[in-house]
C-alpha positions as CSV (number, residue, x, y, z in Angstrom):
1,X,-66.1,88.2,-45.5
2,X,-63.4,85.4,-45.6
3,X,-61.4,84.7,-48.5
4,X,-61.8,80.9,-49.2
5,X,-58.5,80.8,-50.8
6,X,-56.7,82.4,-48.0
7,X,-58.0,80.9,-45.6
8,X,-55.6,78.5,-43.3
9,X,-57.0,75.0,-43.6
10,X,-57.6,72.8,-40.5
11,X,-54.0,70.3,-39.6
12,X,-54.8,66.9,-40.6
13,X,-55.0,64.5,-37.2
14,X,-51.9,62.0,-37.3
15,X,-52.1,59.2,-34.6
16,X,-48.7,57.8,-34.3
17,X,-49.5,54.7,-32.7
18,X,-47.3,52.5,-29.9
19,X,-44.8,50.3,-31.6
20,X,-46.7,47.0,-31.0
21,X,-48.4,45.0,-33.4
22,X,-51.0,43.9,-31.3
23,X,-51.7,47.3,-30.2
24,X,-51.9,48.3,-34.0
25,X,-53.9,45.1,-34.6
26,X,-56.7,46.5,-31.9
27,X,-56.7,50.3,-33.0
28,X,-58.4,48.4,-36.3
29,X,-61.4,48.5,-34.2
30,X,-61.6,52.1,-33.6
31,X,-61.5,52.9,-37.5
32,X,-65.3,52.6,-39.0
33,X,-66.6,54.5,-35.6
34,X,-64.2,57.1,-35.9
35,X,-64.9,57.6,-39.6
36,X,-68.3,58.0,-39.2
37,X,-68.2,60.7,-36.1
38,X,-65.7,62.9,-38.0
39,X,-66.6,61.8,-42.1
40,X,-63.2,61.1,-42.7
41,X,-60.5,58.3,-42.7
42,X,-58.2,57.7,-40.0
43,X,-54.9,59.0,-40.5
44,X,-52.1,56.6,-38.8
45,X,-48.2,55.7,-38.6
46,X,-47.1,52.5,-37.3
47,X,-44.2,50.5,-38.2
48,X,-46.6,47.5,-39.7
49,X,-48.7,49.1,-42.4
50,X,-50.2,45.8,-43.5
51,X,-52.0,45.6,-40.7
52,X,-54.5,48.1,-42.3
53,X,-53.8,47.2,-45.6
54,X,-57.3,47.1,-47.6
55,X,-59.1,49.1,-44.3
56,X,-61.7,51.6,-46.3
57,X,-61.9,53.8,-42.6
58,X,-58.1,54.3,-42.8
59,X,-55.4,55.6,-44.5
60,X,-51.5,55.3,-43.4
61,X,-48.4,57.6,-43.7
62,X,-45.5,55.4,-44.1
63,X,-42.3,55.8,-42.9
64,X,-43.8,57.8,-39.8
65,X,-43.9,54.9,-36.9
66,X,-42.8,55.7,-33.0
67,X,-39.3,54.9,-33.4
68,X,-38.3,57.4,-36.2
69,X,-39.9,60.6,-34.3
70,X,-37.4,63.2,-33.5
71,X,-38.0,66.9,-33.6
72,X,-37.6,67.5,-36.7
73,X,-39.5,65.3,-38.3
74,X,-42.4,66.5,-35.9
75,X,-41.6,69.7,-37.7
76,X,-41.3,68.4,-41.2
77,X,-45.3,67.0,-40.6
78,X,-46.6,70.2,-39.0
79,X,-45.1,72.3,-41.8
80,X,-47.0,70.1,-44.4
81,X,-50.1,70.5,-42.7
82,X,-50.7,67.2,-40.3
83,X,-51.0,67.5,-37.0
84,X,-49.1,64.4,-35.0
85,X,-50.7,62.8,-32.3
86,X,-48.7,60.1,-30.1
87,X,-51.9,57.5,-29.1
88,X,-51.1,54.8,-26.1
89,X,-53.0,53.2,-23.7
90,X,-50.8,53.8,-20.9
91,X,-50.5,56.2,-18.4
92,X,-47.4,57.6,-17.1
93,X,-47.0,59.1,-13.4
94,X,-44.2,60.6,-11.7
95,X,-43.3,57.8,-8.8
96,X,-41.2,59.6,-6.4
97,X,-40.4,56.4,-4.8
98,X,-38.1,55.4,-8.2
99,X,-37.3,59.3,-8.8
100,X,-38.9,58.9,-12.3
101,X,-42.2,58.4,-14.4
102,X,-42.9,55.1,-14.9
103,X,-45.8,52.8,-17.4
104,X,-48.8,52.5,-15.4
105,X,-51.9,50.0,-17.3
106,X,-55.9,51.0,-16.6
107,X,-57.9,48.3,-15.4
108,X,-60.0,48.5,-18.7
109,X,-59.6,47.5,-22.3
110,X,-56.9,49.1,-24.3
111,X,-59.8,50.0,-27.2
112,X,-61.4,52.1,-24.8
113,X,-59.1,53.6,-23.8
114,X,-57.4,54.7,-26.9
115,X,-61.1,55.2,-28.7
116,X,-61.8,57.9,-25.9
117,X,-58.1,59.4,-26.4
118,X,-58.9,60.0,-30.4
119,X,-62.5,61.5,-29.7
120,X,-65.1,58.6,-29.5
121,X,-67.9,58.8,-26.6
122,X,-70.6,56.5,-25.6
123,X,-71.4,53.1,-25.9
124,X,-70.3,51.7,-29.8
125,X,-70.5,47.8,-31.4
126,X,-66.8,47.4,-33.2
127,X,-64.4,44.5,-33.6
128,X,-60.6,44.5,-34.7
129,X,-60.3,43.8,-38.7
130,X,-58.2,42.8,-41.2
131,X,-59.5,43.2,-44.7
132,X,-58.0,39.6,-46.5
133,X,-58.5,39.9,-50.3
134,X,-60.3,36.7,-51.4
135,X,-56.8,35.0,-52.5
136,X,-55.4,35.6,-49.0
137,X,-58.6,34.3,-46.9
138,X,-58.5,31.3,-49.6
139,X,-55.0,30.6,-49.2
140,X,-55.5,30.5,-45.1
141,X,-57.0,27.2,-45.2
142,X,-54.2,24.6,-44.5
143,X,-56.6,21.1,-43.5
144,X,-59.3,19.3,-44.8
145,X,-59.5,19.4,-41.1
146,X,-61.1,22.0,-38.7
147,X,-57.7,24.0,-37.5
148,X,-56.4,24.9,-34.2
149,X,-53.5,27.6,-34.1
150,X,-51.0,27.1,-31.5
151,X,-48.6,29.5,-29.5
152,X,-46.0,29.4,-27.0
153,X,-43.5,32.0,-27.2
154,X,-45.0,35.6,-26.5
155,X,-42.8,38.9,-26.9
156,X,-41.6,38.5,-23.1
157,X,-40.7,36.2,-20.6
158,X,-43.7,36.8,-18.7
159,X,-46.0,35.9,-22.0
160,X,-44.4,33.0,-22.8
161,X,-45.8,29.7,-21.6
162,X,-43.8,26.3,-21.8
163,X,-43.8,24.9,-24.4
164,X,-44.2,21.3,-22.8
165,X,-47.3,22.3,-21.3
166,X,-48.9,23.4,-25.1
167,X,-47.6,19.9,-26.0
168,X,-50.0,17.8,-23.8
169,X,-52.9,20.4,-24.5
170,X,-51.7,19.6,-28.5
171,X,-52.0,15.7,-27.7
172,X,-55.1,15.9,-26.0
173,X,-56.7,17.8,-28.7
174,X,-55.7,15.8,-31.4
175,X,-56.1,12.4,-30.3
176,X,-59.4,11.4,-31.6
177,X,-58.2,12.7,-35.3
178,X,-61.1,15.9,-35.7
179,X,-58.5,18.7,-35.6
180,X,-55.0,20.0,-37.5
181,X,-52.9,21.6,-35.0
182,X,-51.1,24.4,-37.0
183,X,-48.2,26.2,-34.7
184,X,-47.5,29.8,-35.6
185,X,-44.4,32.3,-34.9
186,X,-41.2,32.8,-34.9
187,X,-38.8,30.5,-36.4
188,X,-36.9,30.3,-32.9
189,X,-39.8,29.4,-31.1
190,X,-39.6,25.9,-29.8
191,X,-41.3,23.4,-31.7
192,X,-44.7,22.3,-29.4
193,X,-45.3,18.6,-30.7
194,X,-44.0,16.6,-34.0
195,X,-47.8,16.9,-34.6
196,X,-48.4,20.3,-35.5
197,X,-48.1,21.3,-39.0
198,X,-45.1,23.5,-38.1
199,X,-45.1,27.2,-39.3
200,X,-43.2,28.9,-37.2
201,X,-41.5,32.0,-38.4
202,X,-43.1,31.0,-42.5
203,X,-46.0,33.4,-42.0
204,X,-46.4,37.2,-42.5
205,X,-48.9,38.9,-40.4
206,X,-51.6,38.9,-43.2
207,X,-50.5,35.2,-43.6
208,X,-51.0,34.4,-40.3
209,X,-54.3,36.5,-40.4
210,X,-55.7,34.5,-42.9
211,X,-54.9,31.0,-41.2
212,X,-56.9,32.1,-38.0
213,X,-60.0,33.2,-40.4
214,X,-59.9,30.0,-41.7
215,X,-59.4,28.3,-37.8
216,X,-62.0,27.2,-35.5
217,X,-59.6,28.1,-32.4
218,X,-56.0,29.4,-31.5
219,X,-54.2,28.8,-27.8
220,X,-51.7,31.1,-26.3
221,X,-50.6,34.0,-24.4
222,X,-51.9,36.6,-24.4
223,X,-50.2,39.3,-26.8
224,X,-50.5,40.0,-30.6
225,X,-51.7,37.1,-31.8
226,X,-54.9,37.4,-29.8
227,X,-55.7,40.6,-31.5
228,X,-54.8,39.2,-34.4
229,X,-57.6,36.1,-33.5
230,X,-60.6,38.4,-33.1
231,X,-59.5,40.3,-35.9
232,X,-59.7,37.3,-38.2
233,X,-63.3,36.3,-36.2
234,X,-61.3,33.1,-34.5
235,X,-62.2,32.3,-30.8
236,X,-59.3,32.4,-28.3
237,X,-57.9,30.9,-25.1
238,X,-55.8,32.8,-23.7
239,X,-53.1,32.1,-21.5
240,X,-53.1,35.1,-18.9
241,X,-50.2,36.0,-16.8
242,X,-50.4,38.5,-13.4
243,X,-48.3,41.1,-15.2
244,X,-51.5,43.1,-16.6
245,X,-54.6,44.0,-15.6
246,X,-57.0,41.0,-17.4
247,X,-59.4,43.5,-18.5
248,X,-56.9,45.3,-20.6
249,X,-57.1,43.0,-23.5
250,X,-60.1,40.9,-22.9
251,X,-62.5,40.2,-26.0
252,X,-66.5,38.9,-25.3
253,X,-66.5,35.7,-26.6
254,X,-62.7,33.9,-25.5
255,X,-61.7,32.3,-22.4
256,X,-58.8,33.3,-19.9
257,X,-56.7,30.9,-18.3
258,X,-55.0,31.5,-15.2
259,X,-52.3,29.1,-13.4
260,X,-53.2,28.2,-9.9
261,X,-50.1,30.5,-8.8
262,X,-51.0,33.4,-8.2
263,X,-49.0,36.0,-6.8
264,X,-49.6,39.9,-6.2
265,X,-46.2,42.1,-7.2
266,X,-47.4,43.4,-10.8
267,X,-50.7,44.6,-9.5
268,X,-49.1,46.3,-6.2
269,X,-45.2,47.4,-7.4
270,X,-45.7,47.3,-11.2
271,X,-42.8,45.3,-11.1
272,X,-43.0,44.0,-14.9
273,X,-43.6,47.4,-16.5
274,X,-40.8,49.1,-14.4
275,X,-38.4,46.1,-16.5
276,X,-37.3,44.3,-12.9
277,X,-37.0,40.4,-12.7
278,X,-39.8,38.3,-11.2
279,X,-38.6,36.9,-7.8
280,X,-41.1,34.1,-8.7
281,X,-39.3,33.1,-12.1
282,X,-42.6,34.0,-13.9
283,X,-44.1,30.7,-12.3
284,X,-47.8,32.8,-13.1
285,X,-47.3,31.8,-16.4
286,X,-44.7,29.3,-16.0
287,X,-47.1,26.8,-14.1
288,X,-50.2,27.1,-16.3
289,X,-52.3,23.7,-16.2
290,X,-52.7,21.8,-19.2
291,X,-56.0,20.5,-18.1
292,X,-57.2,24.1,-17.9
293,X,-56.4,25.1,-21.5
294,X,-58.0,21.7,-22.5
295,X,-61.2,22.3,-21.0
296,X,-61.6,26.1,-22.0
297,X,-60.3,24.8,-25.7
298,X,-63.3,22.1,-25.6
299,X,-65.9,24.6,-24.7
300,X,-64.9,27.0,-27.1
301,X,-64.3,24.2,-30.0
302,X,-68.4,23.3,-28.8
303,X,-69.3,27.1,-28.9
304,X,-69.4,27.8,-32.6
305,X,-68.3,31.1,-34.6
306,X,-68.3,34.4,-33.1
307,X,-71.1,36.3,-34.0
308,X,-70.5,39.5,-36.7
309,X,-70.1,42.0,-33.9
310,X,-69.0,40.8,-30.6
311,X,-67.5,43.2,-28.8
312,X,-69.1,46.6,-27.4
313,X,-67.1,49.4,-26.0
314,X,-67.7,52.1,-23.5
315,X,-65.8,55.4,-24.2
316,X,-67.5,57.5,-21.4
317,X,-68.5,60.9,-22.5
318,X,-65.8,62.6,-24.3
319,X,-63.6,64.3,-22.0
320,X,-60.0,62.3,-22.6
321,X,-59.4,63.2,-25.7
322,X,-55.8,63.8,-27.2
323,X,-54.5,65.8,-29.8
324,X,-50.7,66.6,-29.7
325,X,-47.7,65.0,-28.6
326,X,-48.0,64.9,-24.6
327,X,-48.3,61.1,-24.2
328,X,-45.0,60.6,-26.0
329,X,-42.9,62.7,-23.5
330,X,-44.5,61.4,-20.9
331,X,-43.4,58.3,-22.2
332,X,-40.0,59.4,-22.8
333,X,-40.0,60.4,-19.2
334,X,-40.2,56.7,-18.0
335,X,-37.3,55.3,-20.0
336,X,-34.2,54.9,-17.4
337,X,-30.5,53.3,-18.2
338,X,-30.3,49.8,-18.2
339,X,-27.5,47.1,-17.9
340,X,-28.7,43.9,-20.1
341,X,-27.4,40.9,-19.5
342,X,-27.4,38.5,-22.4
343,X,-27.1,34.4,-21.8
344,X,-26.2,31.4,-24.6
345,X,-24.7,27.8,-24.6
346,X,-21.1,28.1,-26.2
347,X,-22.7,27.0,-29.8
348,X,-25.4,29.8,-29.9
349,X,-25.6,33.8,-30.9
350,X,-26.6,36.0,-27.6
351,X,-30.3,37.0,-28.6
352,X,-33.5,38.8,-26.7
353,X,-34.6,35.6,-26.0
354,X,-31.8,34.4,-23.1
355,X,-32.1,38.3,-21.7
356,X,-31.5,39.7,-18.3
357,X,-32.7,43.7,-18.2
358,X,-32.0,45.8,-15.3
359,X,-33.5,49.1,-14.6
360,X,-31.2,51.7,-13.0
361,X,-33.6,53.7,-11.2
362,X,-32.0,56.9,-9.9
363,X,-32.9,55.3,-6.5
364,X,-29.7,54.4,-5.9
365,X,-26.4,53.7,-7.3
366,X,-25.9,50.1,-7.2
367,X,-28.0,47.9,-9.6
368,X,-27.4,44.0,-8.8
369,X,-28.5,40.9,-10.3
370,X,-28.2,37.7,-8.8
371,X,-28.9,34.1,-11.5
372,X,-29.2,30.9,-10.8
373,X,-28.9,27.9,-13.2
374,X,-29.5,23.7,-12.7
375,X,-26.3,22.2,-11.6
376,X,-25.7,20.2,-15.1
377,X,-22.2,20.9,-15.7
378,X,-23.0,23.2,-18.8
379,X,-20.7,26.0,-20.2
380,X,-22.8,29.2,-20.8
381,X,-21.4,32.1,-22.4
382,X,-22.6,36.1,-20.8
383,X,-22.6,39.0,-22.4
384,X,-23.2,42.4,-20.2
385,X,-23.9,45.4,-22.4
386,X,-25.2,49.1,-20.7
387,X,-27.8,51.0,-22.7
388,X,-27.7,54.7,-21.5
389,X,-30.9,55.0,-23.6
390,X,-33.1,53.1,-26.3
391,X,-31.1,52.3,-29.8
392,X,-27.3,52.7,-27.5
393,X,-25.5,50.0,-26.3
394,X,-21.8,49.6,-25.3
395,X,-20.3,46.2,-24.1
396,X,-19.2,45.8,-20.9
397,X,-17.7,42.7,-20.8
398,X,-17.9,38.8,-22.2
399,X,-17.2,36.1,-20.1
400,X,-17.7,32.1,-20.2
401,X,-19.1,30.5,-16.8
402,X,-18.9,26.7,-16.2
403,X,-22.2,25.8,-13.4
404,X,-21.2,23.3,-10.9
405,X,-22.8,22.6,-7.1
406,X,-25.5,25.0,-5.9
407,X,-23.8,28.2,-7.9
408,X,-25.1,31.5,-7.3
409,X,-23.2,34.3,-9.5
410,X,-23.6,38.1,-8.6
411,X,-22.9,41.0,-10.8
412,X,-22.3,44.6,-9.1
């Protein structure tokens, strides 16, 4: 007979989930189903905990999020009985091309794929969520007006669409007085239109939550702020560049625009995900048409609200599921030195958002960049750091560069 009291209870599951917020943001969907095939709440560790702030299917472990694991904190969780889980979309193959693993992206939805890694199966009904309290849903109502929620400025270069092109769509929309553009964001971001009722970096994620519950529509690319969309039930155009597979992050309901240039180097060389530079200068996203995003904005705006549950996912039968660290030193595996080069006029900081990154793949021992800018006669300051590994960075060198005929600079 066993002795109750002696005997070893079960590791609690902890799914340490991948730094982004939007990636957070969707794992909302998975909670309810995965409470109610296991009877209990879904332990998690992210580095935004009020994202499931109010979520009765979760619970979170703060100060656990991907960026403070090291061994012995691993240690430190197993000895107090949890059992930690690193959960990601992403695959991670060896590419003996590069010499290294690198992030690969399944052609299919991020929810499935991280529903079937924690255990789900079958075919289940589930949306992304954020639980508002009363006060924060009520305070998420800016206009007498219906609103739209704009966006231009996405976590990379290859997300971010101009912001002259969101300006027309804003004109368009607004000129026959129905609708109050609000824009959302960081307070960097460059402003769209003296129209919008400007927000930009004045909103916390539950904030912002609450102004796209109370929002018949929000426009950008694609990235957190569509999760964050579906999770407040708000219908979304999204602005879709080549760099990942579209099905990754689609939702039943929104629209996906795509600029007429199209070109096929993500999809066969994985170039974004491997950190090289677009030969293209990002013109998939770059070029989007304004008259696109109007038209998919005006059949949404004539749609009407989602329904309660408009999103179903497949999770096949079971057989991917995940239960210790493997995915996070696969991960690891794919992270390679890189030389960033960081760009500003004389008056501004250097900052992520006028950033060169170069891989150095151990393909070979030369890494070189060549940039080009508009012959205008500007100063521009660089900055050239080397970052053996994530969280290191020495400086190489600063320099000032003064652009004049067809100049083309290249760094060894």
């Amino acid at each position: 007979m066993t002795n109750a009291r002696t005997e070893k209870r079960k590791p609690r599951d902890l799914f340490i989930l991948q730094e982004g917020l939007g990636d957070a943001v969707a794992f909302t969907a998975l909670c309810e189903p995965y409470f109610r095939r296991f009877g209990e709440k879904v332990l998690v560790a992210h580095k935004c905990p009020e994202i499931f702030e109010g979520n009765p299917f979760c619970e979170v472990l703060p100060g656990i999020h991907q960026d403070s694991i090291d061994p012995g904190k691993l240690e430190l969780l197993r000895a107090n009985g949890f059992n930690p889980v690193f959960l990601t979309y992403c695959d991670y193959p060896f590419n003996p091309t590069l010499s290294c693993s690198e992030i690969v992206y399944r052609r299919r939805h991020m929810i499935e794929t991280m529903g079937a890694r924690i255990g789900l199966s079958g075919k289940i009904a589930s949306s992304p969520r954020i639980f508002l309290t009363q006060e924060e849903a009520k305070a998420g109502r800016r206009s007498e007006k219906p609103q739209i929620v704009l966006l231009a400025q996405g976590k990379t270069e290859w997300k971010t669409v101009p912001a002259a092109v969101l300006r027309q769509v804003c004109e368009r929309l607004l000129e026959d007085g129905r609708f109050e553009a609000i824009q959302i964001g960081l307070a960097g971001d460059e402003l769209i239109s003296e129209r919008v009722m400007d927000l930009r970096g004045k909103t916390t994620v539950r904030e912002a939550a609450a102004i796209l519950a109370n929002s018949a529509l929000f426009i950008g690319p694609l990235g957190f702020n569509c999760h964050l969309a579906r999770a407040a039930r708000c219908r979304s155009v999204v602005l879709l560049p080549q760099s990942e597979p579209p099905e990754l992050a689609a939702y039943q309901g929104d629209e996906a625009v795509f600029s007429e240039t199209q070109c096929d180097l993500c999809r066969k060389d994985n170039l974004m995900l491997r950190g090289e530079q677009c030969p293209n200068g990002f013109a998939c996203i770059r070029t989007m048409s304004a008259d696109r995003v109007v038209d998919a904005a005006r059949r949404l705006l004539g749609a009407g609200p989602l329904p309660a549950e408009a999103d179903v996912w497949d999770f096949g039968n079971g057989g991917e599921t995940v239960r210790d660290m493997s995915l996070y030193e696969a991960m690891r595996k794919t992270l390679t030195p890189r030389l960033e080069l960081f760009r500003a006029m004389p008056d501004e900081p250097f900052s992520e958002k006028n950033l060169i990154s170069i891989p150095i793949h151990p393909r070979g021992a030369v890494c070189e960049c060549a940039f080009r800018f508009r012959d205008d006669g500007s100063a521009r300051r660089f900055r050239l750091d080397f970052n053996p590994e994530p969280g290191q960075a020495f400086l190489i060198r600063e320099l000032d560069f003064l652009s004049g005929g067809a100049t083309v600079q290249s760094l060894k």
